[in-house]
C-alpha positions as CSV (number, residue, x, y, z in Angstrom):
1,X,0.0,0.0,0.0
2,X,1.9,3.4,-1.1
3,X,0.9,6.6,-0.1
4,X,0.9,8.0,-3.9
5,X,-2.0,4.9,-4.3
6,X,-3.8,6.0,-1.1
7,X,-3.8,9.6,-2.3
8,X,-5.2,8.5,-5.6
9,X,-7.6,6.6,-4.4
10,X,-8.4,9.4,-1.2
11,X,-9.3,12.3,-4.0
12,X,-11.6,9.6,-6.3
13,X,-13.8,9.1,-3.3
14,X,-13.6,12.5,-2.0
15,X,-15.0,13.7,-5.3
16,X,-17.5,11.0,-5.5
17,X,-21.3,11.7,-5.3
18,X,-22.1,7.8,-5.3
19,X,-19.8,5.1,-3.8
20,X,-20.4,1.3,-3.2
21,X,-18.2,-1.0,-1.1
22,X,-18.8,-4.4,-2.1
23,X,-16.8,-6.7,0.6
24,X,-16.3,-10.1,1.4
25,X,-15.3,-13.3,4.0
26,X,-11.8,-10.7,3.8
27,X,-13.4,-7.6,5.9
28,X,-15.4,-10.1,8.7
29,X,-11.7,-12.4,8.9
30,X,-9.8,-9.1,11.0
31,X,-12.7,-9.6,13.3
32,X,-11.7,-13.2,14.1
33,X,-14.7,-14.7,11.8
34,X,-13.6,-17.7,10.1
35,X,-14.3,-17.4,6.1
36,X,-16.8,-20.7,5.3
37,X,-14.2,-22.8,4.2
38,X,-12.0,-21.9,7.3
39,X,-15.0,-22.8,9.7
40,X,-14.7,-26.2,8.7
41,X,-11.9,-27.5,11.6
42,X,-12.3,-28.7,14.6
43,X,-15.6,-30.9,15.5
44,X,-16.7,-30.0,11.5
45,X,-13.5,-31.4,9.8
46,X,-14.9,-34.3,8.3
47,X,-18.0,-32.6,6.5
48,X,-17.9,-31.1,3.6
49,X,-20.3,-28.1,2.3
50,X,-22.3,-30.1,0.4
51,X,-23.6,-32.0,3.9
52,X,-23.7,-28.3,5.8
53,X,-24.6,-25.5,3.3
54,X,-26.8,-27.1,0.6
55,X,-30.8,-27.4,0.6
56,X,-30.2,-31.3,0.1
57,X,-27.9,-31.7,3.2
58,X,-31.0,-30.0,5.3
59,X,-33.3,-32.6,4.2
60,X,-31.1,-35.5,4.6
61,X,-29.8,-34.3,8.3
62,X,-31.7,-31.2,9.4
63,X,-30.0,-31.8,12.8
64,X,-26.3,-31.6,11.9
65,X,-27.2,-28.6,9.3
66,X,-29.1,-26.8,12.4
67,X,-26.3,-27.3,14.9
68,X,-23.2,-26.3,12.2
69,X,-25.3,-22.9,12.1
70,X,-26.2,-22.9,16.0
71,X,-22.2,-22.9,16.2
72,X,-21.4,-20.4,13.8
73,X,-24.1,-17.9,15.1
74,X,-22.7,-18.4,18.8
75,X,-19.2,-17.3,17.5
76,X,-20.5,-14.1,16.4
77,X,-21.1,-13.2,20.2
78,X,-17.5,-13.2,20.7
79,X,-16.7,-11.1,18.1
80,X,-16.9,-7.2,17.6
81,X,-16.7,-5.0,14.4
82,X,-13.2,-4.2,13.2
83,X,-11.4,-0.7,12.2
84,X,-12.7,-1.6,8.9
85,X,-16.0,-1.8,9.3
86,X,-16.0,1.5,11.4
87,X,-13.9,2.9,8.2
88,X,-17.0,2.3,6.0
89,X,-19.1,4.2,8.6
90,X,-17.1,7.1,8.6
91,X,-17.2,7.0,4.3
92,X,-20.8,7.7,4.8
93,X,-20.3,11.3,6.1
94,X,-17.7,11.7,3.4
95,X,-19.9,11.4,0.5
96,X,-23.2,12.1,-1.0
97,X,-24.6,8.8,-1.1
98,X,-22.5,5.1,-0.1
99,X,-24.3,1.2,0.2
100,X,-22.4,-1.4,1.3
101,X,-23.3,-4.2,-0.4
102,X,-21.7,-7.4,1.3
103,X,-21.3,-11.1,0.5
104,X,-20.9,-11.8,4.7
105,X,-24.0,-13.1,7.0
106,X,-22.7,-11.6,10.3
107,X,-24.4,-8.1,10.3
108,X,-20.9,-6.5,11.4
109,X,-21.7,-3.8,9.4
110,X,-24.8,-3.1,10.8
111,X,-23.5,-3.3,14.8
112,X,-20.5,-1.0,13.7
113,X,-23.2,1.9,12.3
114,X,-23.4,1.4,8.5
115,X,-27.2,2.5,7.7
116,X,-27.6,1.4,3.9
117,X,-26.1,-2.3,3.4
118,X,-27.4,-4.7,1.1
119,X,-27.4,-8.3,2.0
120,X,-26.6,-10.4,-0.6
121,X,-26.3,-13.9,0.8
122,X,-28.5,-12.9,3.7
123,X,-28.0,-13.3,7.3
124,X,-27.1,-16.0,9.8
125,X,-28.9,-13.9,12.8
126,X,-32.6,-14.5,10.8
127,X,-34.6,-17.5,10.0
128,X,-37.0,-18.4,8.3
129,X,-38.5,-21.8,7.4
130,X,-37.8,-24.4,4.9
131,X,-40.9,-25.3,2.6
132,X,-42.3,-21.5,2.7
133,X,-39.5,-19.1,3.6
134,X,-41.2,-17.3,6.2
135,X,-39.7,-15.8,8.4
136,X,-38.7,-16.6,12.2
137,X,-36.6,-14.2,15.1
138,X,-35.4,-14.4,18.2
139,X,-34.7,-18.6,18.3
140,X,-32.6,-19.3,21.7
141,X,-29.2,-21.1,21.0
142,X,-28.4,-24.4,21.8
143,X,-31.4,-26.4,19.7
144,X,-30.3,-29.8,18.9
145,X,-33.3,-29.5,16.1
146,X,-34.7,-26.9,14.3
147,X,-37.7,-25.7,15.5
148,X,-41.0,-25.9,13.6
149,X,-43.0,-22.8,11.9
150,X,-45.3,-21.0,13.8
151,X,-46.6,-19.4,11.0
152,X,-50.4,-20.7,10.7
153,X,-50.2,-24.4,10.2
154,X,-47.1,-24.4,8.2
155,X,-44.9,-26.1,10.7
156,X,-42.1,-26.6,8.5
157,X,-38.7,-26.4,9.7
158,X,-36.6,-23.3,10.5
159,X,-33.0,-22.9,9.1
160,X,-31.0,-20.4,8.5
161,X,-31.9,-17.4,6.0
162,X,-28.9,-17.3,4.5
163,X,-28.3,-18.8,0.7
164,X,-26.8,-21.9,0.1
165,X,-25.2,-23.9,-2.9
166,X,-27.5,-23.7,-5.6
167,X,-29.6,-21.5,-4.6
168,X,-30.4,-18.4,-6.3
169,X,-29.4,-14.9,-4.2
170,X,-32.7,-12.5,-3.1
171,X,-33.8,-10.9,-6.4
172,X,-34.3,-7.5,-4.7
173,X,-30.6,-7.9,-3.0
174,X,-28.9,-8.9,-6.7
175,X,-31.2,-5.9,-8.4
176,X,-30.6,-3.5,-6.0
177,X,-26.3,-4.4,-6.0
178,X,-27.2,-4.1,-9.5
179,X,-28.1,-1.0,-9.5
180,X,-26.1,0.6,-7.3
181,X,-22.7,-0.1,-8.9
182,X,-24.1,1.0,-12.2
183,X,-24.5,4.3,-10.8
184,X,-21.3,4.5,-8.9
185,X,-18.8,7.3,-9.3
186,X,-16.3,4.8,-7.3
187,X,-16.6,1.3,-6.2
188,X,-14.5,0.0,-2.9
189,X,-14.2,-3.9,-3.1
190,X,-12.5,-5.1,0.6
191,X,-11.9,-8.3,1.2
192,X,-13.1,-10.2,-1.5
193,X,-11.5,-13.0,-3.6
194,X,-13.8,-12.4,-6.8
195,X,-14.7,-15.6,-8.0
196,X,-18.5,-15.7,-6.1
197,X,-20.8,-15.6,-8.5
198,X,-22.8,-13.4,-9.3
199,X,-21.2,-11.0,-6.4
200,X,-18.4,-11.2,-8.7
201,X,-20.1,-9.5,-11.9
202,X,-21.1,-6.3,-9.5
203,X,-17.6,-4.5,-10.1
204,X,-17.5,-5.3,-13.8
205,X,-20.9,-3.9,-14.0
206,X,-20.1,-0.6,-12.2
207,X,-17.1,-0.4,-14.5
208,X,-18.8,-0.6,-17.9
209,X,-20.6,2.5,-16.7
210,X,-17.6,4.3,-16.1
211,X,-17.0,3.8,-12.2
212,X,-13.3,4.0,-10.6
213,X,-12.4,0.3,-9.0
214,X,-10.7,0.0,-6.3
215,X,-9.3,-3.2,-4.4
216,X,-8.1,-3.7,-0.8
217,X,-6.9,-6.9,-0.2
218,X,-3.7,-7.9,1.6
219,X,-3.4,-10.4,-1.8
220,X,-4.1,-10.1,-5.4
221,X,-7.5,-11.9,-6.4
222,X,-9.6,-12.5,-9.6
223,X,-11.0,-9.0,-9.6
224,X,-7.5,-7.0,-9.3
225,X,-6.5,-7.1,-12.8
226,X,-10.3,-5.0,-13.8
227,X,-9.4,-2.6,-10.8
228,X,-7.5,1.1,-11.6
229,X,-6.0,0.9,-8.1
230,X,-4.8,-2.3,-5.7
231,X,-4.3,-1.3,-2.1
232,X,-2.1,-4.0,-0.7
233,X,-2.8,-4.9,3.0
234,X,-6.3,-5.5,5.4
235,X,-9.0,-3.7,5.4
236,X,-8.7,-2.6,9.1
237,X,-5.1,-0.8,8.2
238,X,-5.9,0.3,4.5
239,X,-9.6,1.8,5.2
240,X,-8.7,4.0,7.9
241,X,-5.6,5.4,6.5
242,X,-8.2,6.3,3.6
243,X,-10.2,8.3,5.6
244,X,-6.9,10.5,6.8
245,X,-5.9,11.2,3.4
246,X,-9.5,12.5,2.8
247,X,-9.9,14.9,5.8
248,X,-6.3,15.5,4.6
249,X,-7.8,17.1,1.7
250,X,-10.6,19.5,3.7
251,X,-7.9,21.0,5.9
């Protein structure tokens, strides 16, 4: 990360009316989240996704599906936004108009202040039930099954409203991400690898249009060749030392 590339990027988002920051597993990893793939140590090992994160693997073992999510959604009590995250919020009073639009099902972004974020794989804090999607709240921890709808006589199980394999992402979210990186001046991709489709397509979309890419990632991914600036290093170093370069620029 060089200053020259910080500057540059500093005075595109200082002159933008309209930025998106489209991040990934990347900016919820500084907070101590485990990206999917990483999540599988320990008691979960010996599964693979297609038993855990698949509409199949629910029907076959609801139970084991249930529990995996049980776990994950436990973890997020121990965790806390990151400088990153808090980064983002400040953007907000730096520009006209900013959505983060994330791939990540923690709501970090939400407990650190962000006001605008679109969800595109949905969240790991909701339910919502299996045959009929609708939706559940406040389930305690610690179910060894999911529990049953209470929506009329549905009574089909809960899970998790999040998206899994093979399953098509919320056609509001996917519009909407759409949209809003069409209409970018600048879009801000943290912490993403870029191969997630069709999260993956958002920056090329922006770009067509004539938006300004730029990538923080402490490694090169699939997206860094299409960006105009790479900012080497994690989002919890690279975001804040954004947001001095900006105010830099009022003074």
């Amino acid at each position: 990360m060089s200053a020259s590339s910080v500057a540059r990027a500093a005075a595109r988002i200082k002159n933008a009316k309209r930025l998106v920051v489209l991040t990934g597993a990347g900016a919820s990893k500084e907070s101590g989240i485990p990206t999917f793939r990483d999540a599988l140590t320990g008691l979960w090992a010996n599964y693979n996704p297609e038993e855990l994160a698949t509409p199949e693997g629910f029907q076959r073992n609801p139970s084991l599906v249930w529990q995996w999510y049980d776990w994950r959604r436990q973890q997020l009590l121990e965790v806390h936004p990151n400088k990153g995250h808090y980064a983002i919020v400040e953007l907000e009073e730096l520009v006209e108009h900013l959505a983060v639009i994330t791939q990540n099902v923690d709501g970090l972004h939400q407990r650190a202040g962000s006001k605008d974020v679109v969800e595109l794989h949905g969240s790991i804090e909701r339910f919502s039930c299996f045959d009929q999607r609708h939706p559940m709240k406040d389930i305690e921890f610690g179910l060894a099954e999911p529990p049953l709808c209470a929506y009329g006589n549905c009574r089909s199980k809960l899970r998790p409203d999040v998206i899994w394999f093979g399953e098509a992402l919320p056609e509001a979210a996917i519009s909407r991400g759409f949209v809003e990186c069409e209409e970018a001046d600048v879009i801000l991709v943290v912490g993403t690898s870029g191969i997630v489709q069709p999260a993956a397509s958002l920056p090329f979309a922006g770009k067509r249009r004539g938006a300004f890419l730029v990538e923080v990632n402490p490694e090169e991914s699939a997206l860094t060749d299409a960006c105009d600036l790479f900012l080497k290093g994690p989002g919890g170093e690279v975001l804040p030392a954004l947001i001095e370069a900006i105010k830099k620029m009022e003074l």
